[in-house]
Steps between C-alpha positions, in 0.01 A plus 500: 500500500611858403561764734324821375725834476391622838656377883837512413606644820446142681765224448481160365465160787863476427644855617525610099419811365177498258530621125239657313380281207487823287531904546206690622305669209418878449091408510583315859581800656369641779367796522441813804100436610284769365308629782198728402460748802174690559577879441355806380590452162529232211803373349535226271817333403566264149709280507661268206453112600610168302354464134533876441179530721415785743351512863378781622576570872326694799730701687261767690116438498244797553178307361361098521229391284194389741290225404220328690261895576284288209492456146748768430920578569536824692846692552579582863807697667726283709506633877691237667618166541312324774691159468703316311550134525809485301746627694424716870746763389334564203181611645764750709633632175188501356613241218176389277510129387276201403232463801589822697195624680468891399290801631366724220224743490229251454596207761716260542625281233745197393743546214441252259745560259933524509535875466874434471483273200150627350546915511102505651375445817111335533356359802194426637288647798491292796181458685509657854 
C-alpha cells in the first residue's frame, strides 16, 4: 500500500526517514482561509482557481439575503454576529461563516451559504 504525499514528518517502524512518492503540485496548495467579516461596507475579492476558473470571495459583508418572511427573498443589514459554531473566536471577531447565527434588522437568522467561497451571504430566519 502507498503512502499518500502527506505525514512525512513521522518515521518509518524501522527508525528511517519517509520519502515522498512524488513533489507536491501547484493545485495542492494551501491557501490563507478567507474569512468574510460583517462590516459596514461590501468588498468582494476574485480570485483565479485551477482550470482557469474564478471564485469570488467575501471579505467584509454589510447585507445577507433573508429567506423564510414567505414566498419572497428580502435584503437585510447585518447588525451582529450572535454565534458562531465554527470557531468561538470567530463570533469575537465577528467572522461570518457557514451556520453562524446573525442579528439583522429583521430577526435572527442562520447563514446558509459559504460567504468566503460564494461572494453572497443568504440565510434563513429562525423561529423564536
Amino acid at each position: 500500500m502507498r503512502k499518500s504525499v502527506e505525514n512525512l514528518a513521522t518515521s518509518k517502524l524501522t527508525g528511517g526517514r519517509r520519502h515522498p512518492l512524488r513533489i507536491r503540485r501547484k493545485y495542492e496548495m494551501n491557501r490563507y482561509p478567507n474569512e468574510a467579516l460583517a462590516r459596514d461596507e461590501q468588498l468582494t475579492v476574485t480570485r483565479r482557481t485551477r482550470g482557469a476558473h474564478s471564485k469570488t470571495a467575501l471579505k467584509t459583508a454589510e447585507f445577507v439575503n433573508l429567506a423564510g418572511v414567505g414566498d419572497t427573498v428580502i435584503k437585510s443589514k447585518i447588525l451582529k454576529v450572535l454565534a458562531n459554531p465554527t470557531n468561538n473566536d470567530y463570533q469575537r471577531r465577528g467572522v461570518i461563516t457557514r451556520g453562524a447565527v446573525l442579528e439583522t434588522e429583521e430577526g435572527t437568522c442562520r447563514v446558509v451559504s459559504r460567504p468566503g467561497q460564494d461572494g453572497v451571504v443568504n440565510a434563513v430566519f429562525i423561529k423564536e
